[in-house]
GUPA-139152 format. One line per field, with one value per residue (C-alpha): z, y, x; residue in three letters; chain; residue number from 1. Coordinates in nm, 2 decimals. Layout:
BEGIN
c3 <- Z/...
c2 <- Y/...
c1 <- X/...
aa <- ALA/...
ch <- A/...
i <- NUM/...
***
This chain:
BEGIN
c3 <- 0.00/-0.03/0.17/0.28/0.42/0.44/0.68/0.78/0.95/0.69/0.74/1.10/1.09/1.48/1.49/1.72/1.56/1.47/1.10/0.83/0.52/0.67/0.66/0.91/1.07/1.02/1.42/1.49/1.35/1.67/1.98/2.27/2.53/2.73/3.05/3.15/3.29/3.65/3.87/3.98/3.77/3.53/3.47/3.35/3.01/2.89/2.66/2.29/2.15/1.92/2.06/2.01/2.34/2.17/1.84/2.06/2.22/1.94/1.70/1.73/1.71/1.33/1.21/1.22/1.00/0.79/0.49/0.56/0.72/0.56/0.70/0.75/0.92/1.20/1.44/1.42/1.55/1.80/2.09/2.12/2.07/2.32/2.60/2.53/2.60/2.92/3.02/2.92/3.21/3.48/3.43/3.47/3.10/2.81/2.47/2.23/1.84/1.60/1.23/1.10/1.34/1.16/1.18/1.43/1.67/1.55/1.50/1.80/2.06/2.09/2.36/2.12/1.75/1.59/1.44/1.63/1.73/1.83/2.03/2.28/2.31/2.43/2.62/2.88/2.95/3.01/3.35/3.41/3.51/3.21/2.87/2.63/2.27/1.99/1.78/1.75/2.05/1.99/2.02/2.36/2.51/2.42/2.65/2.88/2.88/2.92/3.19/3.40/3.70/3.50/3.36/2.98/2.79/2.39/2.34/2.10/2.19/1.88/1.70/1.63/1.31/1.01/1.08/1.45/1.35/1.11/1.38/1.74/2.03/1.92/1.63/1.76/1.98/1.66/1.48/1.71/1.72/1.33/1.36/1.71/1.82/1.54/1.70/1.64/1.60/1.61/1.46/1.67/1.53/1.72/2.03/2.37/2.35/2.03/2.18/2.52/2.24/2.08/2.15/2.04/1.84/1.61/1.40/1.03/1.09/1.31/1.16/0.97/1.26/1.51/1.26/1.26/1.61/1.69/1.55/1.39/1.01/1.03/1.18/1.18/1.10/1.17/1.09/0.81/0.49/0.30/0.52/0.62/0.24/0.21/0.51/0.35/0.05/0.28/0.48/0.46/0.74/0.61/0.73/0.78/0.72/0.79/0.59/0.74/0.62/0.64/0.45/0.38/0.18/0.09/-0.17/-0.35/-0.68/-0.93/-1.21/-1.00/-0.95/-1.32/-1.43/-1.19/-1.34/-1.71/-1.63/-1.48/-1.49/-1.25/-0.98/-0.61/-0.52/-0.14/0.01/0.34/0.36/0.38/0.05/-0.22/-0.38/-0.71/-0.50/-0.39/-0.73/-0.85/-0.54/-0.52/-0.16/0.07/0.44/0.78/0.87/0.99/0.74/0.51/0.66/0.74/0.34/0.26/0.51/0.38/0.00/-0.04/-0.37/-0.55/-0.62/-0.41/-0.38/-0.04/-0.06/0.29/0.54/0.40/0.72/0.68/0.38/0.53/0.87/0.61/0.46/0.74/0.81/0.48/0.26/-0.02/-0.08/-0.34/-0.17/-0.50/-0.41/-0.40/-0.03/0.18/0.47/0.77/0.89/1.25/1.30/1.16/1.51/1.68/1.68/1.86/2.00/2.17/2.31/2.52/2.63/2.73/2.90/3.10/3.23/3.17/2.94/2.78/3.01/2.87/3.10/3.06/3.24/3.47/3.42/2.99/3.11/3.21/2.94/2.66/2.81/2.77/2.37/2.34/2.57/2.46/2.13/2.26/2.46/2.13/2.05/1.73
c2 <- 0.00/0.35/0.60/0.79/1.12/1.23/1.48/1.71/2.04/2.26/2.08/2.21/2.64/2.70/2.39/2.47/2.34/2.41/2.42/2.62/2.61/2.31/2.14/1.94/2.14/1.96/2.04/1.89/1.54/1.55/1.43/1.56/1.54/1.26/1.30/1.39/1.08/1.02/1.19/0.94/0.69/0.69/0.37/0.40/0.41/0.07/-0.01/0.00/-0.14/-0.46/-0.71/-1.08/-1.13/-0.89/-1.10/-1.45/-1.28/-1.17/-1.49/-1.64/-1.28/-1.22/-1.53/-1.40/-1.08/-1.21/-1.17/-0.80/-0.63/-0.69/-0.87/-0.52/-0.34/-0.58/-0.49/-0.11/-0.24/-0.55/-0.36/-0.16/-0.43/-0.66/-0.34/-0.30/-0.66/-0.67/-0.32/-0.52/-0.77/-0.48/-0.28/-0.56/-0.43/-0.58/-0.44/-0.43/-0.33/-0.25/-0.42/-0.12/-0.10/-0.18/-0.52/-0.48/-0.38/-0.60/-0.94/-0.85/-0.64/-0.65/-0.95/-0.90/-0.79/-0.74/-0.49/-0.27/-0.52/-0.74/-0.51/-0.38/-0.75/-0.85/-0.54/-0.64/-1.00/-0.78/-0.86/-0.65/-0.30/-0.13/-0.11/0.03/0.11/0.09/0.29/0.57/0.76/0.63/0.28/0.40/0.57/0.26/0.08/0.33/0.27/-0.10/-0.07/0.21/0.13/-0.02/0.27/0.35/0.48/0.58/0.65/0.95/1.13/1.32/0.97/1.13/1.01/1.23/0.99/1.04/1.45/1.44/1.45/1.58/1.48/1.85/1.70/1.36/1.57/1.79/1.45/1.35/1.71/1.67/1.28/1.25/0.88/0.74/0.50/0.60/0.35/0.50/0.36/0.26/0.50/0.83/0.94/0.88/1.22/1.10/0.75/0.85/1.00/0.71/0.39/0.17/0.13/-0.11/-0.20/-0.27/-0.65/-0.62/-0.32/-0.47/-0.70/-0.43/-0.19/-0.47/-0.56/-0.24/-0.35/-0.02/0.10/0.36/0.42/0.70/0.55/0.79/0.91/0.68/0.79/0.48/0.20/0.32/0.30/-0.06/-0.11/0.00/-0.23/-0.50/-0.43/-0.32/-0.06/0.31/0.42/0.83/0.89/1.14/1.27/1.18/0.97/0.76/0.92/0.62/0.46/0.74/0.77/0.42/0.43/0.24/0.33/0.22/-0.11/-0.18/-0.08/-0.32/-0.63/-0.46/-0.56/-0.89/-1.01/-1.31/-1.09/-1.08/-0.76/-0.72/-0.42/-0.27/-0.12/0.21/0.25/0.42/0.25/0.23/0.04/-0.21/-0.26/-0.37/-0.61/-0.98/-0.96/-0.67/-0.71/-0.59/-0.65/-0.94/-1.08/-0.96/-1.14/-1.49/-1.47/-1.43/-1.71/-1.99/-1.88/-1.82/-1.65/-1.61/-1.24/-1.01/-0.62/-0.57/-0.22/-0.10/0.04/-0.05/-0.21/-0.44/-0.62/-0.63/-0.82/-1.03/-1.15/-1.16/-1.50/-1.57/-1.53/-1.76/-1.49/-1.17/-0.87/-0.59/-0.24/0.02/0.07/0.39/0.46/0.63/0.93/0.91/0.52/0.58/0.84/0.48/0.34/0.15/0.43/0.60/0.28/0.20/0.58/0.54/0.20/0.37/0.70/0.60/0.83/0.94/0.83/0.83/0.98/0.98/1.25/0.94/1.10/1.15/0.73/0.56/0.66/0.59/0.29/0.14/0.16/0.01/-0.29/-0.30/-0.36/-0.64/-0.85/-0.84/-1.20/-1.30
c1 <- 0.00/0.15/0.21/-0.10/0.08/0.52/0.51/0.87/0.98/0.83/0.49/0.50/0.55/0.52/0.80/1.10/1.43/1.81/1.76/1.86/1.59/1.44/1.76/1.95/2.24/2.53/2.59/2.28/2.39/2.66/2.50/2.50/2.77/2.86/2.91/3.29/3.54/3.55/3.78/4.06/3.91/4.18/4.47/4.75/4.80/4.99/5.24/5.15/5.47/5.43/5.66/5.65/5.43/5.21/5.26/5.15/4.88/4.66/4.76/4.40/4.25/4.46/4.31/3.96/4.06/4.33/4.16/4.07/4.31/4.65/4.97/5.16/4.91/4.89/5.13/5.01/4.67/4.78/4.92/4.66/4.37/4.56/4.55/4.20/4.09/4.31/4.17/3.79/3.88/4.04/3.71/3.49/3.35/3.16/3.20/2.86/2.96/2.75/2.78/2.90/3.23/3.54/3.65/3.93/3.69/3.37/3.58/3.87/3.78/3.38/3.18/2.86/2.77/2.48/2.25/2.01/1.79/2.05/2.23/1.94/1.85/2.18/2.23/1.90/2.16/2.48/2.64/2.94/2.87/3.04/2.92/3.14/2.91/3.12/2.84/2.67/2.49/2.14/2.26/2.44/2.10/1.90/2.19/2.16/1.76/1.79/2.08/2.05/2.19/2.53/2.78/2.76/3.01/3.07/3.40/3.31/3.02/3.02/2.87/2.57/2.31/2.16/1.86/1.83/1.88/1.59/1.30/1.26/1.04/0.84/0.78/0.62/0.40/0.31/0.26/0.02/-0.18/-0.26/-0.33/-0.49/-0.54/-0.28/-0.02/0.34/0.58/0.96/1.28/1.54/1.79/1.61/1.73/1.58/1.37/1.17/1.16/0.98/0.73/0.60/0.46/0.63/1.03/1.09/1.43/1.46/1.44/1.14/0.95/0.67/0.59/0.59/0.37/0.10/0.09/-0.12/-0.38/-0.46/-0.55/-0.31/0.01/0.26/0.58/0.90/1.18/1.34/1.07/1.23/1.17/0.85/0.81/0.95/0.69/0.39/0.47/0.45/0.11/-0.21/-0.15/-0.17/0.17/0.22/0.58/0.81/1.12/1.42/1.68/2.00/2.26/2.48/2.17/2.04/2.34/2.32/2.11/1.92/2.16/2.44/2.32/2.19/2.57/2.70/2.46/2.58/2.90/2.81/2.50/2.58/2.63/2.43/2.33/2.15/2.03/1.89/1.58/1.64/1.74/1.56/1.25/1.49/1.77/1.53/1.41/1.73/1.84/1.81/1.74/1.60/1.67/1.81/2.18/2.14/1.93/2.16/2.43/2.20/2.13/2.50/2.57/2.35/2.34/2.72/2.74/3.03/3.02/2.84/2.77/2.61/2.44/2.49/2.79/3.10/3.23/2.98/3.07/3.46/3.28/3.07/3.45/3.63/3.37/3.31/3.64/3.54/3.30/3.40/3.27/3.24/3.19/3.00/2.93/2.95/3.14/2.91/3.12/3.00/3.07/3.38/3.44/3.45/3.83/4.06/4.26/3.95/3.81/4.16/4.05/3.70/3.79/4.18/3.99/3.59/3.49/3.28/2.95/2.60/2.35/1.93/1.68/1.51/1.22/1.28/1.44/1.14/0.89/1.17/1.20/0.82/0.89/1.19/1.07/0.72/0.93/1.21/0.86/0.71/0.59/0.70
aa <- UNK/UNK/UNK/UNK/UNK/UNK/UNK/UNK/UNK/UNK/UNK/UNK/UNK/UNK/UNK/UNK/UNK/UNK/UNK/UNK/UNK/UNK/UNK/UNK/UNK/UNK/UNK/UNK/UNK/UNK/UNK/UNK/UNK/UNK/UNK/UNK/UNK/UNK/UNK/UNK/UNK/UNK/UNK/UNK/UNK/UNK/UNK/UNK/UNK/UNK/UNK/UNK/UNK/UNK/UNK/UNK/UNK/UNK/UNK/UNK/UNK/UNK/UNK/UNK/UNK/UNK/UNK/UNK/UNK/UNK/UNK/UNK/UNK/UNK/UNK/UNK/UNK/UNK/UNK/UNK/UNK/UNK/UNK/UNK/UNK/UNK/UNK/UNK/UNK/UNK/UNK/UNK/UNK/UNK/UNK/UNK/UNK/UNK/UNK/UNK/UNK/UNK/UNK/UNK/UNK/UNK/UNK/UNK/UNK/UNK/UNK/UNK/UNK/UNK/UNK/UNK/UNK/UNK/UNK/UNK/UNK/UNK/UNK/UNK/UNK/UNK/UNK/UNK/UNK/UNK/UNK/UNK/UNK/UNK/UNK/UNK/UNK/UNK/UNK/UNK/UNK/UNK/UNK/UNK/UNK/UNK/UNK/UNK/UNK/UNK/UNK/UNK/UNK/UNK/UNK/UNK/UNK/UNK/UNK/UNK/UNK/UNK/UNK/UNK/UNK/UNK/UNK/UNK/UNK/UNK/UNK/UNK/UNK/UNK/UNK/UNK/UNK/UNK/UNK/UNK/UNK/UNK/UNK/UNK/UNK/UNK/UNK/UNK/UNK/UNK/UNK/UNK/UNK/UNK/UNK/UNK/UNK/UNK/UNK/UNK/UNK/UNK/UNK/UNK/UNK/UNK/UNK/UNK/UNK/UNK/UNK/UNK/UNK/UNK/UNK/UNK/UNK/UNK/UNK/UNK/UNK/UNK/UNK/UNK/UNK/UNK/UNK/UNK/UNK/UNK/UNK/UNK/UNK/UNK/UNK/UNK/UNK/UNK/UNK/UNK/UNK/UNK/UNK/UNK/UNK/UNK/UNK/UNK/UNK/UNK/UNK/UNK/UNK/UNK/UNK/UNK/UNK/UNK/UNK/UNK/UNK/UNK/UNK/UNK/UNK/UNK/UNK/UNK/UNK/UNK/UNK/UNK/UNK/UNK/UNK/UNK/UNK/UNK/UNK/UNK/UNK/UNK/UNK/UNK/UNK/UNK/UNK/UNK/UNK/UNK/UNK/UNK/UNK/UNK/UNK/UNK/UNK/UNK/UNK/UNK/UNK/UNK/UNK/UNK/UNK/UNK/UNK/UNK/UNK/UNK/UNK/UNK/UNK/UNK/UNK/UNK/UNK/UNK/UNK/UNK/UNK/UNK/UNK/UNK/UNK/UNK/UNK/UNK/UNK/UNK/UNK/UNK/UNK/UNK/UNK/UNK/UNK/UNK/UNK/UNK/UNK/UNK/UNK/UNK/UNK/UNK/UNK/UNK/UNK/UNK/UNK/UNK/UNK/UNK/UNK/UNK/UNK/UNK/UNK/UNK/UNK/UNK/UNK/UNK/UNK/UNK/UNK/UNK/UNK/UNK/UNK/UNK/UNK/UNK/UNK/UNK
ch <- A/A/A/A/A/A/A/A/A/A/A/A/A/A/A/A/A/A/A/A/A/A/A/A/A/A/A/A/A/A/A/A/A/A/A/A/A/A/A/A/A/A/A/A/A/A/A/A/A/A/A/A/A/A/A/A/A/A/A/A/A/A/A/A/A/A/A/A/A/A/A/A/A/A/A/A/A/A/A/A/A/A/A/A/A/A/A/A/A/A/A/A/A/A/A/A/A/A/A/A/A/A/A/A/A/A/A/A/A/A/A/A/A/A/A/A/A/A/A/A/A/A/A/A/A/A/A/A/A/A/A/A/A/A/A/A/A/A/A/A/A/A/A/A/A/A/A/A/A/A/A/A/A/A/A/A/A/A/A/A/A/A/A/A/A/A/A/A/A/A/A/A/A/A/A/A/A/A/A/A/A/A/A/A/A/A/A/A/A/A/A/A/A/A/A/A/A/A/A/A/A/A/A/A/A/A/A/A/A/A/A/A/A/A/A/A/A/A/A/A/A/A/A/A/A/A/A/A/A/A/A/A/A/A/A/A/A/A/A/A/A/A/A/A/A/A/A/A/A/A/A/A/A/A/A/A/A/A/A/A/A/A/A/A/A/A/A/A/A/A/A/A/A/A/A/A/A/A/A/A/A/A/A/A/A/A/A/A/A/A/A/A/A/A/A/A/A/A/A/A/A/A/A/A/A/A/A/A/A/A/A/A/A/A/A/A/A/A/A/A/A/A/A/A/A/A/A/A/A/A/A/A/A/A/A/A/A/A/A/A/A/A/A/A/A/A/A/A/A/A/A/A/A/A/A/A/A/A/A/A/A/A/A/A/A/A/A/A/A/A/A/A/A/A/A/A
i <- 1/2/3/4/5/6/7/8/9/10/11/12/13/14/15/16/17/18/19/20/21/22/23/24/25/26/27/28/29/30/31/32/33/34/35/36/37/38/39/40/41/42/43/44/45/46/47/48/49/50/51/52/53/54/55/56/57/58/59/60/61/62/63/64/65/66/67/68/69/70/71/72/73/74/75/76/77/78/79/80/81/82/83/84/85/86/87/88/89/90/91/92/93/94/95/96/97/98/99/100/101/102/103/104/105/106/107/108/109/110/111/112/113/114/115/116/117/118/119/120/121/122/123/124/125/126/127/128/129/130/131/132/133/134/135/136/137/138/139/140/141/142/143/144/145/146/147/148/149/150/151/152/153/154/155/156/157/158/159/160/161/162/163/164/165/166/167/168/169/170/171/172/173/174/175/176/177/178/179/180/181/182/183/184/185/186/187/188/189/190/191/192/193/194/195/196/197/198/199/200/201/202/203/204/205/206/207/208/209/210/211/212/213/214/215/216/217/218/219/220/221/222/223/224/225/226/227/228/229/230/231/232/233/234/235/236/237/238/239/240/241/242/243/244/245/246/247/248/249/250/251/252/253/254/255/256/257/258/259/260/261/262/263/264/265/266/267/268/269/270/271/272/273/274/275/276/277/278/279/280/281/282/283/284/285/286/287/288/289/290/291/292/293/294/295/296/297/298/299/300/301/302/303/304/305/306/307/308/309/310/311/312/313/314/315/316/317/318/319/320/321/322/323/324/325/326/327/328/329/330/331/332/333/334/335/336/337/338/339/340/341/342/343/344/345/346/347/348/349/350/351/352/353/354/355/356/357/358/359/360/361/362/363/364/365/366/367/368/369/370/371/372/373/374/375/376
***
């Protein structure tokens, strides 16, 4: 079915919001500041010379990344991913990734990967009493929401999200003014604010489920406009949408996609949702990241362009070598804030920490567990 309504900041004039011509500022897409470290919480900082201990140590941990991260480079990134795991074990910490992380951190220094859903699932099981997100602030405030008695950290606060930038918890409460008694279902990637708005959150790999579980005839869908229109192709729901959107998928085309095939037509192409309609045209498959990754895992093709996050394609091969990983993909500027060095720093003088309103907290909460107690 398609979208009934696509609603944004120019649809709403008496609409507070840091934005220039209805745009996103581009300061807006940083989030906002962590708390500071901990004073006298710091260690100190350990030796990052590769030696052959260092060599022994991370032997196993080379194996699992060989085939993406070349021989040479190695010793610049073993010191410092041996520190950080021995830190992990000091702190009494846990490390969640995201499938986007690079795959030092994803396949070396991370307890648990996954996608969105994944993550704030795991996350609720999470014993030690740090969390360090490897990720972008969203993912660390759903943490946060799920754990907040343990200690949260992001190791760069300024991994922020275009998509969690597009929409506002104003503009949910405007949302709900022009459609009174409409459900509002909210995607993962929106901060806390927008979450403690809505009724429910859902993730890519869950969203259709979650949009039919209310039982309703319409529901506003926000803030991702292109997988709320891959989710109205797949229900009867009337879904609202509102015009935000990712701006690593946002970039992939149709054209691009039929010139790949032109040059080979025996090659795979998959795709997340929340690219264009054209994109998803042209792909063999349609999914979240980890259905993306499950397909690539039981249909092994030879050749494969995975129209998502670049890191995610490297992760992909890193498990699956026999696989040929074809570009194009594009690289998410505010994951890419996530690194080895600043982890070691977060976990040496806990920085930086992720703090909620408990107020804002508790109502953010409901959607996000309303959404993991969903009965599938």
């Amino acid at each position: 079915m398609p979208i009934t309504g696509i609603y944004g900041p120019d649809d709403f004039a008496s609409r507070p919001h840091g934005r220039i011509n209805g745009q996103v500022n581009v300061q807006d897409i940083s989030s906002p500041r962590a708390a500071p470290s901990r004073a006298g919480a710091a260690l100190p900082m350990p030796s990052l010379e590769w030696t052959p201990e260092v060599e022994r140590a991370t032997a196993s941990l080379y194996e699992r990344v060989k085939h993406v991260i070349p021989p040479i480079e190695w010793p610049l990134l073993a010191p410092t991913i041996k520190a950080i795991n021995e830190l992990k074990r000091a702190r009494n910490a846990v490390i969640l990734a995201h499938n986007y992380q690079a795959p030092e951190i994803f396949h070396c220094v991370a307890d648990i990967g996954g996608d969105s859903l994944q993550l704030a699932v795991e996350a609720t099981k999470v014993k030690a009493g740090i969390i360090v997100q490897c990720g972008v602030h969203f993912m660390a405030e759903t943490s946060k929401l799920l754990n907040p008695d343990k200690t949260v950290l992001i190791p760069d606060s300024r991994a922020g999200c275009s998509l969690a930038a597009s929409i506002t918890g104003a503009d949910v409460r405007l949302l709900r003014e022009k459609f009174p008694g409409v459900p509002v279902v909210a995607y993962v990637n929106t901060s806390a604010e927008v979450k403690a708005e809505v009724d429910i959150c859902c993730t890519s790999s869950n969203a259709v489920q979650v949009v039919e579980s209310l039982n309703a005839p319409s529901v506003i869908f926000l803030p991702d406009r292109y997988l709320a229109t891959y989710v109205a192709s797949k229900t009867d729901v009337k879904i609202i949408a509102w015009k935000g959107a990712c701006e690593v998928h946002e970039r992939f085309t149709g054209d691009e996609l039929r010139n790949l095939r032109d040059g080979d037509p025996t090659v795979q192409i998959i795709a997340h949702p929340e690219c264009p309609p054209d994109v998803l045209a042209e792909a063999d498959f349609t999914g979240s990241t980890a259905h993306m990754i499950n397909w690539v895992r039981n249909k092994r093709p030879r050749r494969l362009v995975m129209i998502t996050e670049c890191s995610m394609a490297d992760n992909v091969r890193a498990e699956l070598p026999d696989v040929e990983m074809l570009r194009p993909c594009n690289l998410c500027p505010h994951m890419k804030r996530i690194t080895l060095a600043n982890i070691l720093e977060s976990l040496r003088t806990l920085r930086e920490e992720v703090t909620i309103d408990p107020a804002l907290a508790m109502r953010a909460r409901r959607s996000v567990e309303r959404m993991i107690n969903l009965k599938n």
